[in-house]
C-alpha positions as CSV (number, residue, x, y, z in Angstrom):
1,X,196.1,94.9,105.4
2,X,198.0,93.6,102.4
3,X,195.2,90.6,101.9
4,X,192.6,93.5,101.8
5,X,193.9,95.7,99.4
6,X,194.6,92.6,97.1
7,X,190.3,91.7,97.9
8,X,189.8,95.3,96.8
9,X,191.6,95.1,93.7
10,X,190.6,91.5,92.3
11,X,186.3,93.0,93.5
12,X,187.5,96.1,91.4
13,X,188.7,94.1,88.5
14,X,185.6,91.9,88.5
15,X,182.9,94.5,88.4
16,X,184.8,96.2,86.1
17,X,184.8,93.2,83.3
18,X,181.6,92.0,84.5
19,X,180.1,95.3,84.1
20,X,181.6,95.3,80.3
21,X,179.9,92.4,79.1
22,X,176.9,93.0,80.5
23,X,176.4,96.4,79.4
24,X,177.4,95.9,75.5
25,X,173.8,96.8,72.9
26,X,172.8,93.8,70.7
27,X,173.2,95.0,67.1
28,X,170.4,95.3,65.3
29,X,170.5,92.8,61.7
30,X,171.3,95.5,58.9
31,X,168.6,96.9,57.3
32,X,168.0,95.2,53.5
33,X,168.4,97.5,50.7
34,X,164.7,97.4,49.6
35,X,163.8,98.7,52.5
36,X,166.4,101.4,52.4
37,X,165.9,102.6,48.6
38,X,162.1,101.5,47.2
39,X,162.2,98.8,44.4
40,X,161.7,100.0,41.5
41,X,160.8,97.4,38.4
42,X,159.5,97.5,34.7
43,X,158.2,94.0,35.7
44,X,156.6,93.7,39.1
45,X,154.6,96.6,41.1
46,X,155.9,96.7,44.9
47,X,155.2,97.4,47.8
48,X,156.8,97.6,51.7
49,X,154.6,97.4,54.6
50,X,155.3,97.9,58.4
51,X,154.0,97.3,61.7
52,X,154.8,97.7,65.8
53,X,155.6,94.4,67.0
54,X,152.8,94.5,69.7
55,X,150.5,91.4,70.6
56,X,150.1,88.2,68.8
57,X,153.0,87.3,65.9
58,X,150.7,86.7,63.6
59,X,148.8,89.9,64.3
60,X,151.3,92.1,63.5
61,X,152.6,90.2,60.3
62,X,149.6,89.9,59.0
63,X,149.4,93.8,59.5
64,X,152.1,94.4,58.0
65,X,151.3,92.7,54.8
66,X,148.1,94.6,54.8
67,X,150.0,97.5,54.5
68,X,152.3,96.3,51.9
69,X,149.4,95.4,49.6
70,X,148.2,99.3,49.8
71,X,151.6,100.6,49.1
72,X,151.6,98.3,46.3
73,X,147.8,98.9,45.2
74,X,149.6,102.9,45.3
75,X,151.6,102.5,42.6
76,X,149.3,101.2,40.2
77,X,148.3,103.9,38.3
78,X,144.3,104.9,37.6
79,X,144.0,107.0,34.5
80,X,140.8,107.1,33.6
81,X,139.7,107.0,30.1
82,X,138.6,110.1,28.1
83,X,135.4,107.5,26.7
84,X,134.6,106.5,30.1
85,X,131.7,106.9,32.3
86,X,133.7,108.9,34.9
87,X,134.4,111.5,32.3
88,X,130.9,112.0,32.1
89,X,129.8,112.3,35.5
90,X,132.8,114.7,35.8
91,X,132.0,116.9,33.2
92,X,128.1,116.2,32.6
93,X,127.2,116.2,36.6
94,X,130.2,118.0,37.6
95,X,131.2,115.3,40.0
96,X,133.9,116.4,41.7
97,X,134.8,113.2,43.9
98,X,138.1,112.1,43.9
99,X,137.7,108.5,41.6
100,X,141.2,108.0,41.5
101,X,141.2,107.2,45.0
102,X,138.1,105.5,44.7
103,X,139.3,103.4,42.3
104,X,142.6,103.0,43.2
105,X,140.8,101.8,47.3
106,X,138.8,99.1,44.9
107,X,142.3,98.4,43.5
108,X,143.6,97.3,46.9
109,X,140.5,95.1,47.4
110,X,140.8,92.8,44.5
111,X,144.7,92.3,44.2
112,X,145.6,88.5,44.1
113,X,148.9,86.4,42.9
114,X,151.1,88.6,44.8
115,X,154.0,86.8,46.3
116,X,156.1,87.7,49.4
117,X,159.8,88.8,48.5
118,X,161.4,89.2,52.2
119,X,160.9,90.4,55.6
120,X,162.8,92.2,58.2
121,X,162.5,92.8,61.7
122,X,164.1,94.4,64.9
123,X,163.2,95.1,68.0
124,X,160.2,97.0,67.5
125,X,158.6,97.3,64.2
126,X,158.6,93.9,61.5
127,X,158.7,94.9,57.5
128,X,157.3,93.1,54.8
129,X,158.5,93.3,51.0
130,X,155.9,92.1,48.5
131,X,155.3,91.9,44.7
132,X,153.0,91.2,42.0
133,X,153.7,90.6,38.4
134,X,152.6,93.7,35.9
135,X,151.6,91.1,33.6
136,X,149.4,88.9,35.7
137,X,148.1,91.7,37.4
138,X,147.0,92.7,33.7
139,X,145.5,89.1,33.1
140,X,143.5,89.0,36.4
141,X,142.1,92.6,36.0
142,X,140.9,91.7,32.6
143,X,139.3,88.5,33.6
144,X,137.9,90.3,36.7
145,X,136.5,93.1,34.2
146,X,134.9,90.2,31.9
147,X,133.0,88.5,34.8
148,X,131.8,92.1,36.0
149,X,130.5,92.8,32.6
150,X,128.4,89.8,32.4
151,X,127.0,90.0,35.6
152,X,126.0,93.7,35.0
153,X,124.8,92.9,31.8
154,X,122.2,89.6,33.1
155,X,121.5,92.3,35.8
156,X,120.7,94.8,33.1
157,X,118.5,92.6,31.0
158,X,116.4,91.6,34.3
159,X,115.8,95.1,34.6
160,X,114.7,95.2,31.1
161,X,111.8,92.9,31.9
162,X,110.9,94.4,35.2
163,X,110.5,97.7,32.8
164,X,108.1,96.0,30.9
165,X,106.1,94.4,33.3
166,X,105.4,98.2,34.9
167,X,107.7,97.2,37.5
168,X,110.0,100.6,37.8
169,X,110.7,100.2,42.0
170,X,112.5,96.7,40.8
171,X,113.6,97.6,37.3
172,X,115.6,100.8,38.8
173,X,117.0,98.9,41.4
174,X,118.4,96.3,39.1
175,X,119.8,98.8,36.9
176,X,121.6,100.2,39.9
177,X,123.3,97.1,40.9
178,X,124.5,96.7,37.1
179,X,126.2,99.7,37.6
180,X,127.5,98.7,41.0
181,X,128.6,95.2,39.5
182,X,131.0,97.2,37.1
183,X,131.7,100.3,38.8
184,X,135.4,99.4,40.3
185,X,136.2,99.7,36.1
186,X,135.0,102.9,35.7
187,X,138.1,104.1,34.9
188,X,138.1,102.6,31.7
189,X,136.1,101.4,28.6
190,X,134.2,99.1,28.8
191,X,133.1,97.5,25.7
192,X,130.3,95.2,25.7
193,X,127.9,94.3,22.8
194,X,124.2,94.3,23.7
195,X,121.3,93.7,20.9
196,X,124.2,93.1,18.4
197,X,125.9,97.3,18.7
198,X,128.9,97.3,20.8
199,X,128.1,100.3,23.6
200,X,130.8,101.4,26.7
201,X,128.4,99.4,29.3
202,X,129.3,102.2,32.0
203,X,128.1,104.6,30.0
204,X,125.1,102.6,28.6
205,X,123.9,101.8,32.1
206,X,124.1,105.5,33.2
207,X,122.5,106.5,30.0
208,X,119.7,103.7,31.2
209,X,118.8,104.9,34.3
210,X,118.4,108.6,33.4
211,X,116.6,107.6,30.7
212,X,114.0,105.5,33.1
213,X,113.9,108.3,35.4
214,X,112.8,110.9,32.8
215,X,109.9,108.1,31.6
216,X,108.2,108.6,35.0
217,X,105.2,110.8,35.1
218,X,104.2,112.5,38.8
219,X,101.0,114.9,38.5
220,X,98.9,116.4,41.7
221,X,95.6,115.0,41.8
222,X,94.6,119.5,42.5
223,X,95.8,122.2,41.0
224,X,95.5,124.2,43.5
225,X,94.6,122.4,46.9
226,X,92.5,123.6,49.1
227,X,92.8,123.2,53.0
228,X,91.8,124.9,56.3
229,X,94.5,125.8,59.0
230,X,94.5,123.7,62.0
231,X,92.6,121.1,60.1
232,X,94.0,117.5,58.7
233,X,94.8,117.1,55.1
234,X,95.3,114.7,52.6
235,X,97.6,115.3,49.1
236,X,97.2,112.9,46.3
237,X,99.4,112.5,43.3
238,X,99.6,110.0,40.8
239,X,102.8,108.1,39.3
240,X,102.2,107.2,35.2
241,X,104.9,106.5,32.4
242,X,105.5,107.6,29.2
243,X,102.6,105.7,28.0
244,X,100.5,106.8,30.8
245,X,100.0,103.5,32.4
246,X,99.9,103.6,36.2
247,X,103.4,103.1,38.0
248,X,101.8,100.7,41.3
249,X,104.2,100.1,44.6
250,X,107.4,102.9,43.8
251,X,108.7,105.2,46.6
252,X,107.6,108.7,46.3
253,X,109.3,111.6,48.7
254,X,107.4,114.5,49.3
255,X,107.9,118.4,50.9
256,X,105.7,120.9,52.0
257,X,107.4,124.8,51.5
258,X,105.0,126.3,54.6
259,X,106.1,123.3,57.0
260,X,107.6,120.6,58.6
261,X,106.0,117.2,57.1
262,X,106.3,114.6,60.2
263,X,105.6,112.0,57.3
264,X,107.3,112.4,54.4
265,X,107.1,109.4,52.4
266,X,104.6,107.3,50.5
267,X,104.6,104.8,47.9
268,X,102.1,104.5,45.4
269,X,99.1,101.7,45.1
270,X,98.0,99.5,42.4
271,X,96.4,102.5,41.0
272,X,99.8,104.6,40.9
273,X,98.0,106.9,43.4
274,X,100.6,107.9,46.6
275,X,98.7,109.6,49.4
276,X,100.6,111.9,51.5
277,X,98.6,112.8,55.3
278,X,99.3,115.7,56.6
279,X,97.9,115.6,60.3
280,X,97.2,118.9,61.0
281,X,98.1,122.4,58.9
282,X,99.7,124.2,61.5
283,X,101.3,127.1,59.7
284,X,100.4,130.4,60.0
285,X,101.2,131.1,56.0
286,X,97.9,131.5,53.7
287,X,99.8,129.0,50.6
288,X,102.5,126.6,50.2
289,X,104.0,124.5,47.9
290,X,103.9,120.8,48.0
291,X,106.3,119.0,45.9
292,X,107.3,115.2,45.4
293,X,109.7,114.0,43.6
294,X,111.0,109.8,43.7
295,X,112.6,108.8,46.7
296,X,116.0,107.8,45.8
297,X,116.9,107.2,49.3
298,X,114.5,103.9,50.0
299,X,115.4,102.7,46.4
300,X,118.9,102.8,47.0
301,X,118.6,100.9,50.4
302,X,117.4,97.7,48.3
303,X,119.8,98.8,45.7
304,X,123.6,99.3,46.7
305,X,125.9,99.6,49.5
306,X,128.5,101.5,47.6
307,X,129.0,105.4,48.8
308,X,129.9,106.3,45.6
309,X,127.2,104.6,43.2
310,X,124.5,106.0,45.9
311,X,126.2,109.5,45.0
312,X,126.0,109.4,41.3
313,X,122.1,108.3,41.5
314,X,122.1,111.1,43.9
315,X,123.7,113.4,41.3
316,X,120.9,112.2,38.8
317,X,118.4,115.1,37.5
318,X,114.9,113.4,38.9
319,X,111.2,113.7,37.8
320,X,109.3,115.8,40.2
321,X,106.0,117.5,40.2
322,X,104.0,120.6,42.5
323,X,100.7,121.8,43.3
324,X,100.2,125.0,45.5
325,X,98.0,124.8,49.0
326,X,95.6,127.1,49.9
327,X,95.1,127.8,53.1
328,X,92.1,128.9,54.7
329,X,92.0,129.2,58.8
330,X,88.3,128.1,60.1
331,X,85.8,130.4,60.9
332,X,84.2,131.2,64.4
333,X,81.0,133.0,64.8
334,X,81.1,134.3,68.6
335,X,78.1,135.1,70.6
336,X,77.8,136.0,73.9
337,X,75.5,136.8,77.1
338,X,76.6,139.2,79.4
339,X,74.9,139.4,82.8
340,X,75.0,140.8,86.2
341,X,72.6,139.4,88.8
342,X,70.9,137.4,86.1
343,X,70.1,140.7,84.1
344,X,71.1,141.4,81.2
345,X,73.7,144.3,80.6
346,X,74.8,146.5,77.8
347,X,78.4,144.6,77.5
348,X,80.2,142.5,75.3
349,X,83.4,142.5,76.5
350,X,83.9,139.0,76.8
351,X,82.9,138.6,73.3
352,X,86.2,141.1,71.8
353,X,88.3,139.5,74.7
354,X,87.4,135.8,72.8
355,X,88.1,137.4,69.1
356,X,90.5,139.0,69.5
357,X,92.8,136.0,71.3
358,X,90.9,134.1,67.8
359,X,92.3,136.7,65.4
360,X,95.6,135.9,67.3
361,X,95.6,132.1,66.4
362,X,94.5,133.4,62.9
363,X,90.9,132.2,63.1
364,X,88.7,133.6,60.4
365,X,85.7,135.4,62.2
366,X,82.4,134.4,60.9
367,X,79.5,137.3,61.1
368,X,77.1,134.5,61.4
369,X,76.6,130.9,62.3
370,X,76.0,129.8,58.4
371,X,79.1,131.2,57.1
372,X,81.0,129.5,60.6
373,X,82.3,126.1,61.1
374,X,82.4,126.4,64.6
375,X,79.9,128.4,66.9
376,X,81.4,129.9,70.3
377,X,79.3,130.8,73.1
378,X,79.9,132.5,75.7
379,X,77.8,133.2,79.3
380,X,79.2,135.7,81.7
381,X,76.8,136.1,85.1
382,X,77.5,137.5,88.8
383,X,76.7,135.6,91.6
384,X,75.6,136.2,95.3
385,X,77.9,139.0,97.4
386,X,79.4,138.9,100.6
387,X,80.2,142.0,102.7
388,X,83.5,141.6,104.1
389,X,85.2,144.6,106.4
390,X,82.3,147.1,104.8
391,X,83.8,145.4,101.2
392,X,82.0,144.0,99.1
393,X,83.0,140.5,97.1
394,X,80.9,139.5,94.2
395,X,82.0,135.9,92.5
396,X,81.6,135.7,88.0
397,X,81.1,132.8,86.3
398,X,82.1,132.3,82.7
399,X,80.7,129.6,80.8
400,X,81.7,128.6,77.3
401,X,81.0,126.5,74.9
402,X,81.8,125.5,71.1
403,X,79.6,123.5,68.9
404,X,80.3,122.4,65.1
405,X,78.0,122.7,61.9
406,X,76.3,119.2,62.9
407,X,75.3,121.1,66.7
408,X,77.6,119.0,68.3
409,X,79.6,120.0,71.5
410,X,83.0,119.6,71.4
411,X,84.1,121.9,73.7
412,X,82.1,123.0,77.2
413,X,83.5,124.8,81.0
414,X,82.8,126.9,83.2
415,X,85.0,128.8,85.1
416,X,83.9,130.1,88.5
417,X,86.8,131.4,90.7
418,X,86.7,134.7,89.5
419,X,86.0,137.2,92.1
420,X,86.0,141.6,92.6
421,X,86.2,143.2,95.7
422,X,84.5,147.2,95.9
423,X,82.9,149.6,98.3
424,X,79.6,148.8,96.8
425,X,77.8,145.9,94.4
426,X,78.2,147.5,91.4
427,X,81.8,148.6,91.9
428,X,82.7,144.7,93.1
429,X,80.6,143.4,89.7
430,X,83.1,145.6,87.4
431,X,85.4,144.6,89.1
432,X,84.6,140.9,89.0
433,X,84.3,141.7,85.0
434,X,87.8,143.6,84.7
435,X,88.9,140.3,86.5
436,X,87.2,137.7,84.6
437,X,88.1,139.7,80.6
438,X,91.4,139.7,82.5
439,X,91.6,136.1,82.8
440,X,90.5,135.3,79.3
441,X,93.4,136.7,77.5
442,X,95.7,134.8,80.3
443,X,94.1,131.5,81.2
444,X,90.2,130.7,80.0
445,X,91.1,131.4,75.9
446,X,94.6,129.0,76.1
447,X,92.8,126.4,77.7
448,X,89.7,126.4,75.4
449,X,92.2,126.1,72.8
450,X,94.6,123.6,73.8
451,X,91.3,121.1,75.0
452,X,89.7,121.3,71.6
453,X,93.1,121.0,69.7
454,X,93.1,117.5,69.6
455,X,89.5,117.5,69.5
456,X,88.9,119.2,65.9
457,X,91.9,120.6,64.6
């Protein structure tokens, strides 16, 4: 008894100092003070970055550092010069894009000498404490600024002599990419001497590509157009310059006011002609307006990646030019034959069925074949009867057919599963008649229509 009370105690001792050492929290390394209060320097810009410590070492360092950088790229200031380019967009365009963030994103992108201070870690997030000298930062932007300048400007001048060789599609595009080449200095002046006149190139450039813009010249080849519904048609216009010399192989973007244009686009040939097809005029409108303007979209494909230089093209006050279409819907003279038994009867019923689904589609009805473009004609007869039950069952057939101005058939069927059922012959005919009119307003008109569609229209 007295040997298991003393096991008991010495077990309960045991756990009881085990248990203490075990159990004690690791202390975290204290936390440095420039991570507690942010740096602040007349000589270096800072910045402290963070990231989960989750995966690869390296990963998450490298992460971190990342994030340091754009905390540091933060506290860079933008102000943007009263002379400067974006001052004009802003208040000649008003531009209302945020280029302070823009800026300071391009900032972030181009920061180098920066040197790592310290790092910190614990158990589930490591810090990293970078800096970079005001001064160098200084030096780099302005040699950064320089190179920019020199490539915009060699861009600029290649434009110059794509200009003169008629060559605006190229000559734009280059122009574009001198303003992309300098656009990450926007914020400032930027002095550059061109022809022996110093000139603020961001300003120049802009000043440049309106100007080339306003040089082009697009005129409709009508005034007005003339076109028939239903019908395909073609819509010329012509690209000049301020001299009046043809524009060849530049992107025109066109839009029709009555409808939809499957094909919108067209770029002019070596006579500065751009030919817009419209496959069919399907609108029920009597006019519209078709107006073309350049395309800046294709231009800036070959031109510049950078969101914001696409929007200030964008924001650009383009050339355009208009010529109204007239529409005119084809004409249909409508004959027809109406029989019963092979004799002739004092009907046309089938004839106002047929013209008035045409006056539906908006079909001009002709009052004769000279002043139509199309010809329908139409044969209604009754066959052979059957008595059935003392009823009688007569069976109509309805032919039709529609020729062009040349005589030529485009369209032909008959339809012969029209029946009427009466007491008598005469009652099953008008019957048959009621059925087959019937039949033109739900079936036989539609699928005359929809076969010749593709046919002529």
């Amino acid at each position: 008894m007295r040997n298991s009370i003393l096991t008991l105690g010495i077990l309960l001792l045991w756990l009881v100092t085990g248990c203490g050492t075990s159990g004690k929290i690791p202390q975290e390394p204290p936390k440095p003070q420039w991570l507690l209060q942010p740096a602040q320097s007349d000589y270096y810009y800072t910045g402290v970055g963070s990231a989960p410590k989750t995966g690869p070492v390296n990963q998450y360092q490298k992460l971190a550092e990342q994030n340091a950088l754009k905390d540091l790229a933060e506290e860079i200031s933008v102000s943007i010069s009263s002379t400067s380019v974006l001052r004009k967009l802003q208040s000649d365009y008003n531009y209302s894009q945020d280029f302070s963030s823009v800026i300071a994103t391009s900032t972030s992108q181009h920061l180098e000498d920066y040197e790592l201070v310290d790092t910190y870690e614990n158990s589930h997030h490591f810090y990293a404490y970078y800096r970079l000298s005001k001064d160098a930062y200084v030096q780099n932007k302005r040699k950064r600024v320089f190179k920019a300048k020199k490539k915009a400007v060699a861009k600029y001048q290649q434009g110059v002599v794509l200009l003169q060789q008629n060559d605006f599609r190229n000559g734009i595009s280059m122009y574009i990419k001198a303003l992309e080449d300098v656009f990450p200095y926007l914020d400032q002046s930027l002095d550059t001497t061109l022809s022996g006149k110093s000139v603020d190139f961001g300003i120049f450039i802009l000043n440049q590509l309106e100007q080339t813009f306003r040089n082009l010249v697009i005129s409709p080849e009508k005034r007005p157009l003339k076109v028939r519904r239903f019908e395909p048609a073609t819509v010329r216009f012509s690209l000049t310059e301020a001299h009046q010399a043809a524009v060849a192989g530049f992107p025109l973007k066109a839009e029709f006011s009555a409808q939809v244009l499957n094909i919108d686009k067209a770029v002019t040939n070596r006579s500065g002609v751009a030919i817009f097809e419209i496959p069919e005029i399907t609108t029920t409108s009597d006019k519209g307006v078709f107006t073309v303007r350049p395309d800046v979209e294709t231009l800036l494909v070959a031109s510049s990646d950078n969101f914001s230089v696409r929007n200030i093209i964008r924001k650009m006050t383009l050339p355009e030019s208009a010529t109204q279409i007239l529409i005119a819907a084809p004409g249909f003279f409508v004959q027809s034959q109406e029989l019963a038994f092979g004799k002739p009867i004092h009907s046309s019923r089938f004839k106002e069925a047929f013209i008035t689904e045409l006056a539906k589609k908006n079909f001009r009805i002709a009052t004769s074949a000279t002043a139509s473009d199309y010809q329908l004609d139409i044969l209604v007869n009754t066959a052979q009867t059957n008595a059935m039950r003392q009823m009688y069952v007569v069976w109509l057939q309805v032919d039709v057919k529609v020729t062009n101005q040349q005589g030529a058939t485009i369209y032909s069927q008959s339809f012969s599963d029209i029946k009427g059922i009466g007491l008598n012959k005469p009652a099953a005919a008008e019957k048959a008649y009621q059925q087959g009119v019937e039949a033109v307003h739900n079936l036989i008109f539609n699928k005359m229509y929809y076969a010749i569609l593709n046919k002529i229209f």
